[in-house]
Each structure stands twice: as structure tokens, then as C-alpha cells.
N, C-alpha and C positions, 0 to 999 in steps of 0.2 A: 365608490366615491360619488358623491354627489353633482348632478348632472347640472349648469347654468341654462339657461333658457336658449333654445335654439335661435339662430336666426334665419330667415325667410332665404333657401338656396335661389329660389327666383328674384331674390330681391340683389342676390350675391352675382348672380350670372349676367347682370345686367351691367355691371362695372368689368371692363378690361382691364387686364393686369398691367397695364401701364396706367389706368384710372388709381387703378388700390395700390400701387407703390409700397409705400414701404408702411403704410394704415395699417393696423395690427385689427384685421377683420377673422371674425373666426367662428365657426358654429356650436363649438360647444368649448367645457373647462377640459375635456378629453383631448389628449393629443389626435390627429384626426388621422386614424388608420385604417389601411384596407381591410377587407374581409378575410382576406386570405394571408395576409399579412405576415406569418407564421407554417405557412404552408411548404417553402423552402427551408432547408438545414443552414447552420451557422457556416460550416463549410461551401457549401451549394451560392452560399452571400457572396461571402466571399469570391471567391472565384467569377461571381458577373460583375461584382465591384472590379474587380481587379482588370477585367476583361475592357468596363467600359471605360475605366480612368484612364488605360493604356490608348484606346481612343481620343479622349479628351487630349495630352499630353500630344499625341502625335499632330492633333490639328493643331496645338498652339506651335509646333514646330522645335519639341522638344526630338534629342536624340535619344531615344532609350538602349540604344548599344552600350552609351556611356558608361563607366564603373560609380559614377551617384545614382544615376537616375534610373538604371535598369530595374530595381527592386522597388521601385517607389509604387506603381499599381497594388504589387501586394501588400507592402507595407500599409498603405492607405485602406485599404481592404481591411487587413487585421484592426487598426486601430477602429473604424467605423462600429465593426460587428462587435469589438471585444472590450471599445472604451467608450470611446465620447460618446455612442450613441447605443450602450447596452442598454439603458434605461426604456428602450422602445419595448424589451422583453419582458412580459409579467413574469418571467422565471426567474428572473434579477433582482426583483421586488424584495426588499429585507423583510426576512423574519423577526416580528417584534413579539418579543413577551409582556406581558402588563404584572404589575408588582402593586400589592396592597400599599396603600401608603401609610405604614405602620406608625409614621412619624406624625403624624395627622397633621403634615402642613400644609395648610391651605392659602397660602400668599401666591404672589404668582412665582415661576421656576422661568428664571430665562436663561435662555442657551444663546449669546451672541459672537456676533464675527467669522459663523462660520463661510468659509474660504469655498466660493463655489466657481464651478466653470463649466458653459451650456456654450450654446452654439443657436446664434440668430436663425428660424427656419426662412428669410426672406433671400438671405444670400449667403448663409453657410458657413459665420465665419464668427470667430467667439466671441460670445457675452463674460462678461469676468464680474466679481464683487464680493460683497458681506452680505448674510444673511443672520435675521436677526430673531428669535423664534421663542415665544412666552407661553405660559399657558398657569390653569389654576385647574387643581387636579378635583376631581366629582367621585376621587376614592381610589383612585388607579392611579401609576406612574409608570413611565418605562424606563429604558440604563438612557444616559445621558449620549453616548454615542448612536443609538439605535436613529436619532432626531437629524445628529447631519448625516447620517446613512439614507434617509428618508430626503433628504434636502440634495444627496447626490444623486440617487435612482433618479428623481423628476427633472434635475439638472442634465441628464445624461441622455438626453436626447435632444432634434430641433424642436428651438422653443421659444414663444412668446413672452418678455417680463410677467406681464398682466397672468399669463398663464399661470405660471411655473408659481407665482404667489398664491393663484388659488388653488392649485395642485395643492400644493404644501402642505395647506392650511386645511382642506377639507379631509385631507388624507389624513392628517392629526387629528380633527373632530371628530371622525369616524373611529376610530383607534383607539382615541380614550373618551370614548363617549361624552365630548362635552362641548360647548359652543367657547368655551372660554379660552379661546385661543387667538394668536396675535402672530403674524408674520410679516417682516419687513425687509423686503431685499432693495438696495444699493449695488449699481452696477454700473459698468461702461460697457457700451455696443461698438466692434469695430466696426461694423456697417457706419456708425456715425464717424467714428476718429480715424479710421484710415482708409475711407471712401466716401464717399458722397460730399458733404458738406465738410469733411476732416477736421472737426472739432472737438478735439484731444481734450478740452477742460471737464468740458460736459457730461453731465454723469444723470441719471434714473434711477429713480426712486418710487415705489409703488409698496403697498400696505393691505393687509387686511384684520381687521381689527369684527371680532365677533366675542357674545355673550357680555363678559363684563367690558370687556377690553374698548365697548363701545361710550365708556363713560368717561368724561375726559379726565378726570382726576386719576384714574388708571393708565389711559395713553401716555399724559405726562410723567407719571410715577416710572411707567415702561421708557420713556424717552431720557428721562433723568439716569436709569440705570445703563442704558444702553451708551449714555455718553460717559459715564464714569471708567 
């Protein structure tokens, strides 16, 4: 996938994390992962997750004797490694096939509405929406599920809007070798509607529009479709 222009780590170190807040600051379109990252087993995760959430829980002054609560570290544990945030493992990565496009249509193909759910990496808590996903084929196609397969892998980890849009879109440019691709997600942040500022109406919107998709009689054609 295609790498965006780094930014300057000494320029990043110079702001405290009470400066950068909730600024969506980041060095690359790559989720930003250790080296080792993959060094421990899915089981081996589990088991430290499980280990430290039972910490967290005990400082907030949870009883974990309880018959709710007792199971919650592991459960939190499982869901981490095995859902919301499998998408961090390239071994989860969908297998995509490409298909002649024996039909020779060359319009654009959009895939809309598809129903995604990621997770803010500023404070951990869901991002929700529509994802909206066009392209115009250069002679290739793939199945129409393989697209929000590809829209939940990226979704399925912690993540940026701005990101997870150019995730999307470059990992389809790549795939079907083409610039002609167009992704637009619509979302709501609980960071914003059920903390900080708690503004339920408010929703995000971010786009990428590459190859034809930069002309606007295309955008609006894609705009017009996506509202019907």
C-alpha cells in the first residue's frame, strides 16, 4: 500500500499530549505499529489483555468476584484479539481474486452504505457509519463482497477517519490497478457525542476522490448515485 509523506518525529515530539488532543496527527497512511508487533501468540494477547484490564477494573473500584463482572477481562481480551481490532493482523487481510471484466463495462461500479464499525485510536471508543466505495475498472473486477471485506479489515482496528479513508482507497488502487477510485465515509465519533463536547447531531465526513473521480462531473454523477 502506498506510503503518505512522513512527518517530521521531532517536529511531533515537541507537542505534549495534552497539546495534540484530540488533532488527528500521524506519521504515516500505515496504522503505526511496533516492530515486534506480532512477536506474541493470539493466546499469549490475550492472557496480558485479560491480565491488565483486571487491573484497570480493580482501580476503578470494580468487584470482580461478582457473577457480571468476573469474566469481563477475558471476555474484553477475546473480543480485542479476535474482533474489533483483528484487522491489526495481516493474516486477516481478505483474499481477493480479480475477474476479467468480460462485460466490458466501463462506467463507474459503486458499492454503497456499506455499515462499518472502527474504534477512535485517541480514546478507544467507537466510530460508526456508511462507507461509500466507487471505482471504474482498467480491465479487472473483483466479487462485490470482497470491497466491504476490505472496508472491515481497515475498519477493524484503532483508527483515524482521515486514515481508514486513505487505507481503503489505496488498498483498492493497488488491487485493481487503477487510480480510479473514490471512497467516502460518514461517521459519528463517540469521543465526540458521549464525551468531550457531547454532540449527538454531529457527524464526519472525509473523501478521496483519485484518477477520474477527480472531475467534478464524475464526483457529482457519484454524489447523485449515492443519494438515490
Amino acid at each position: 500500500m502506498t506510503k503518505n509523506p512522513k512527518i517530521d518525529k521531532a517536529t511531533l515530539v515537541a507537542f505534549s499530549v495534552d497539546e495534540i488532543g484530540d488533532n488527528h496527527l500521524f506519521t504515516t497512511v500505515e496504522t503505526p505499529m511496533k516492530a515486534d508487533a506480532f512477536k506474541m501468540t493470539d493466546h499469549e494477547k490475550k492472557e496480558k489483555i485479560a491480565f491488565h484490564f483486571t487491573e484497570i477494573m480493580e482501580v476503578l473500584g470494580l468487584d470482580l468476584t461478582d457473577d457480571s463482572l468476573k469474566g469481563t477481562p477475558q471476555r474484553v481480551a477475546k473480543m480485542y484479539v479476535d474482533e474489533i481490532f483483528c484487522g491489526l493482523n495481516p493474516a486477516n487481510k481478505p483474499k481477493v481474486a480479480l475477474f476479467d471484466n468480460k462485460y466490458q463495462y466501463n462506467q463507474m461500479l459503486v458499492e454503497k452504505n456499506i455499515t462499518f464499525y472502527s474504534n477512535c485510536e485517541h480514546h478507544f471508543v467507537p466510530i460508526y457509519g456508511k462507507i461509500h466505495v466507487a471505482y471504474v475498472s482498467k480491465g479487472k473486477v473483483i466479487g462485490l463482497s470482497k470491497i466491504n471485506r476490505i472496508v472491515q479489515y481497515f475498519a477493524q482496528r484503532p483508527q483515524v477517519q482521515e486514515r481508514l479513508t486513505m487505507q481503503i482507497a489505496l488498498e483498492l488502487q493497488e488491487i485493481l490497478q487503477t487510480e480510479d477510485i473514490a471512497v467516502i465515509v460518514d461517521a459519528k465519533h463517540l469521543c465526540v457525542s458521549s464525551r468531550g463536547i457531547k454532540d449527538d447531531a454531529s457527524a464526519t465526513v472525509t473523501n478521496y476522490f483519485g484518477g477520474v473521480f477527480q472531475k467534478s462531473d464524475k464526483v457529482n454523477e457519484l454524489l447523485q448515485l449515492i443519494k438515490n
